[in-house]
N, C-alpha and C positions, 0 to 999 in steps of 0.2 A: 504494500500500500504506500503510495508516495504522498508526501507531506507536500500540502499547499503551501506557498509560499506568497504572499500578499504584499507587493510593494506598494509604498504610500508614492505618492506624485511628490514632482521636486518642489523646493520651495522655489518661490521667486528668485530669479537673477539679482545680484546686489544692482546692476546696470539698471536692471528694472526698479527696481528701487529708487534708486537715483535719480532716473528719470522723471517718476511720477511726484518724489518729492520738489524735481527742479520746476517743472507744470505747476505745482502746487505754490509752488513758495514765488512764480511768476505772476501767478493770476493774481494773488494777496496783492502782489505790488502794484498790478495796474489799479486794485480794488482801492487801494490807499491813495493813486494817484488820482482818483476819480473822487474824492473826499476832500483831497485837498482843495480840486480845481471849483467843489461844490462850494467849497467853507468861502474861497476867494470870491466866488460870485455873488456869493451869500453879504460879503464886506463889503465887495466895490459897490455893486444893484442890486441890494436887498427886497426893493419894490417889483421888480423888473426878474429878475432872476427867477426869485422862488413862485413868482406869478404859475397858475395851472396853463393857460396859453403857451408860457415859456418854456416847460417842462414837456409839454405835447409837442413842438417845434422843436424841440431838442432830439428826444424822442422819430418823429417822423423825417427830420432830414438825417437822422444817423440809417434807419430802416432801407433808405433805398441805398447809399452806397454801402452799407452790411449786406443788402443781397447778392452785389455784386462781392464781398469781400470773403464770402463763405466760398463761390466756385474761384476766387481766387489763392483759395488756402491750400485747396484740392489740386492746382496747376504748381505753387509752389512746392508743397511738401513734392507730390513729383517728381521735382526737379526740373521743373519751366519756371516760365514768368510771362505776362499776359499785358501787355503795355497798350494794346488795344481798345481795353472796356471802355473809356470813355466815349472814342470815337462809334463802337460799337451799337451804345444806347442813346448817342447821337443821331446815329443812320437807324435806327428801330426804331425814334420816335416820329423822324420824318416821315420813314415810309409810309409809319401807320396812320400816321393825320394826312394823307392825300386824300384828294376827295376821289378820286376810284378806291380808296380803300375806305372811307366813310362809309360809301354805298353799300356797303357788305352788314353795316351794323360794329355795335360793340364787340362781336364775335370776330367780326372783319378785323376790326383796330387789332386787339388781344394776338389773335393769331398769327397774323402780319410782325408784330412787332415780336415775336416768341420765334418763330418762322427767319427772321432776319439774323435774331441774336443766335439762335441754333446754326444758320448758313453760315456767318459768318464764321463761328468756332469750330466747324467744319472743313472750311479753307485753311485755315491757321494749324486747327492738327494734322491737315493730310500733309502739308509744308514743311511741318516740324517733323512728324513719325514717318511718311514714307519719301516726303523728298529731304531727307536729311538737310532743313536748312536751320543752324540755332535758332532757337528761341527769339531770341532779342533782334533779330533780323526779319522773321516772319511777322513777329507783330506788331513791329512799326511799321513794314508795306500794310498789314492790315490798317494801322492806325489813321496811314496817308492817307489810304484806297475809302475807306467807310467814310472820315472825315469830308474828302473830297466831294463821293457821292452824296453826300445830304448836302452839304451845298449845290453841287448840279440839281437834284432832287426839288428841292424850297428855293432854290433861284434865290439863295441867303434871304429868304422871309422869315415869318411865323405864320405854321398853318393852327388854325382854332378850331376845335372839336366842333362841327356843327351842334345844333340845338338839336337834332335828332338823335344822337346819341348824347345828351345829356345826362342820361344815370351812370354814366360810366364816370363822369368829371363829378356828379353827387357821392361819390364816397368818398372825396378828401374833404365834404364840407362835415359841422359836428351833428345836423342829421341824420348823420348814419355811420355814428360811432356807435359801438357795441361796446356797455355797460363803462360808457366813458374814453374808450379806447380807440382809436381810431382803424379803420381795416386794413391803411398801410403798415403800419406796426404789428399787427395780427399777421399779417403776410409773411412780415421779416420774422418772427417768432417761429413759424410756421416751417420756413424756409433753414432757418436755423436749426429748429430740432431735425429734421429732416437727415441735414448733410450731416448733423453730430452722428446722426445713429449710421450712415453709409458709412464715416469713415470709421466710427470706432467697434462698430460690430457686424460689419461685413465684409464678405472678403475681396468685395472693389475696393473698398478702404484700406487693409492690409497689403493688398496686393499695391497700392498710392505709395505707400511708404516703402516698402521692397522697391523699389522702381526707383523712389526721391533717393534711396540709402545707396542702391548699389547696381546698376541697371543689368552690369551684364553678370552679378547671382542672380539677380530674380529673373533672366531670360533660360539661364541654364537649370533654373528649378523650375521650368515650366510655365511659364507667364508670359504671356504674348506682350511686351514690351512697346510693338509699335501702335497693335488694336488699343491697348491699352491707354496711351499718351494720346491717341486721337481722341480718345472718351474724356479725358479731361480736360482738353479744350472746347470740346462739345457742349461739356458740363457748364465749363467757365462762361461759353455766350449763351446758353440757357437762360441761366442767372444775370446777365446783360438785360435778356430779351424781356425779362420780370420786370426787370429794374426798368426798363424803360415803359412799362405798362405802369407803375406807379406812379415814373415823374410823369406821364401824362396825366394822371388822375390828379396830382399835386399842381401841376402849372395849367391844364387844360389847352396844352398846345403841344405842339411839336418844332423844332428848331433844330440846326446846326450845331448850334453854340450849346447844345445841350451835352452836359457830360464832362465838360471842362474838367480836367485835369484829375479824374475819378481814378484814373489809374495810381497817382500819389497817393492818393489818401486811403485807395484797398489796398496798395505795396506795406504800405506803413504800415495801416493798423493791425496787418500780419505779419511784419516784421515786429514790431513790440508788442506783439500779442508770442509771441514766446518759436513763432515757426523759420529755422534757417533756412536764407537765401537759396543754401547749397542740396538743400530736402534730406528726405530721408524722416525727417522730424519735426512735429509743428500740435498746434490747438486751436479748436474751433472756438473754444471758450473764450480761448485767449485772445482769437481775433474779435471775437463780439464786442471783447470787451477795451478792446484797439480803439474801433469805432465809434465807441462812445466815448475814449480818453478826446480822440479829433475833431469830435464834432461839439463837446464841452469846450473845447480850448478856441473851436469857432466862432461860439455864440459867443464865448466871454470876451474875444476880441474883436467883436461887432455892439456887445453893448458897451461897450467901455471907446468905442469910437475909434479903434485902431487902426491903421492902415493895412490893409489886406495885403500889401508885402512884407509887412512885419510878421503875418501871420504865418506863408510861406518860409520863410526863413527861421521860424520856429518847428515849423515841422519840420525842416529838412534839417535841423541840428536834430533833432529829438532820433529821427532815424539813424542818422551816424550816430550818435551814444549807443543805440538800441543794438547795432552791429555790430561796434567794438567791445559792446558787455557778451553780446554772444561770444564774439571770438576767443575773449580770453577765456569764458566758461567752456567752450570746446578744448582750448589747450588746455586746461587744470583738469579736463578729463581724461585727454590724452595721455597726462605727462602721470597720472594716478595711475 
């Protein structure tokens, strides 16, 4: 009679450990930086600031570029980068306020502009994964290329949502906020939990980070590498295509000029939400809560009357610290 022998499961990796304490002990800090930046707004425009209007505006301009800054999390951990999205939900809002695409209805707009952000991240991954062109090259010709067209597109106008489709522009008004919450924010919440649970409990998600870590183990263990990185840019203008379905609902038009500079402000809030440039490793959480550090640091510098190039140049130091804190915590892991 042979004796069973019953192995227990290993414990956790110290690395894992490590890991989930560094997530941990990173989101704390965006959490404290978001307290600070409350307590200051709280000092400078106590009337203004804590106002419910203001909170909801905070709140609803963080939601549309967080939508975009979730499929952007997804392209860097990877191991891309997506320099496209604003021009992308540029060219999504024009096409969808045409009036050939009015005629279709609200279903027309939606589709159209879901349909343009999907096309375009489409192009960009077949560029990237099967014509082997880097990242940072495919999607600034995408940047040029969509930019361009919604200017040929609007003949540099603003097209406005006809009066026939006007229930699609009534849910950015507080009409048809739900128990005080507006449906753009619902969205972004929505869209959020969503991509948390792809990346962190399925094995799209596992198989993101194999990919962002180390491309050619995870080709040798099986993982279509190139089907793979075409889905994540697919993912990335998805999430464009959404986003440009809200700022319609928020502005009630379509433009050019729409989407300005969105690509900074998703790079960043996923670079100081805890995810390297280089992948392999990143947080959804931590980009949420990216978004809402930039977009606090926006308002505060809009009610306080500051020049919007003081603002840029606050973000863009804020990114370089956020890089060189990375770097040296990758060397102190390395060199352990």
């Amino acid at each position: 009679m042979t004796e069973q022998v019953v192995v227990a499961d290993p414990p956790p990796t110290r690395r894992g450990f490590s890991m989930r304490r560094m997530k941990d002990v990173q989101n704390l800090g965006l959490v404290a930086v978001l307290v600070l930046l409350a307590i200051a707004g709280t000092v400078t425009k106590p009337d203004q600031f804590l106002s419910t209007d203001n909170l909801i505006l905070v709140l609803t301009l963080a939601s549309i570029v967080g939508v975009i800054t979730v499929g952007m999390t997804f392209v860097i951990i990877g191991g891309g980068i997506d320099l496209s999205v604003g021009a992308v939900v540029a060219l999504s809002t024009v096409w969808a306020t045409t009036k050939a695409t009015q005629s279709y209805g609200i279903g027309g707009i939606i589709f159209c502009a879901l349909a343009v952000g999907v096309g375009c991240g489409l192009v960009s991954g077949l560029l990237i994964a099967y014509g082997k062109l880097v990242a940072f090259i495919a999607t600034i010709a995408m940047l040029a290329s969509a930019r361009g067209l919604a200017i040929q597109l609007s003949q540099g106008k603003t097209q406005v949502v006809n009066f026939q489709n006007q229930g699609l522009v009534d849910l950015g008004y507080k009409k048809s906020y739900i128990l005080g919450i507006p449906p753009l924010v619902i969205i972004f919440v929505i869209v959020a939990i969503l991509g948390w649970i792809v990346l962190n409990r399925t094995t799209f998600g596992r198989r993101t980070f194999a990919i962002g870590g180390n491309p050619e183990a995870a080709r040798l263990a099986g993982i279509n590498v190139k089907q793979h990185t075409l889905l994540l840019y697919v993912l990335s203008g998805l999430c464009c295509g959404i986003a440009s379905v809200m700022l319609v609902i928020l502005t009630s038009s379509g433009t050019s000029a729409n989407g300005n500079l969105y690509e900074l402000d998703a790079i960043a809030a996923v670079i100081i939400g805890g995810t390297l440039l280089s992948g392999g490793r990143g947080s959804l959480v931590g980009s949420v809560l990216g978004v809402l550090v930039f977009t606090l640091i926006s308002v505060l510098f809009t009610l306080n009357n500051l020049p919007t190039a003081v603002q840029q140049i606050a973000k863009g130091a804020i990114i370089v610290v956020a890089v060189l804190v990375q770097r040296r915590a990758s060397n102190e892991r390395t060199s352990s």
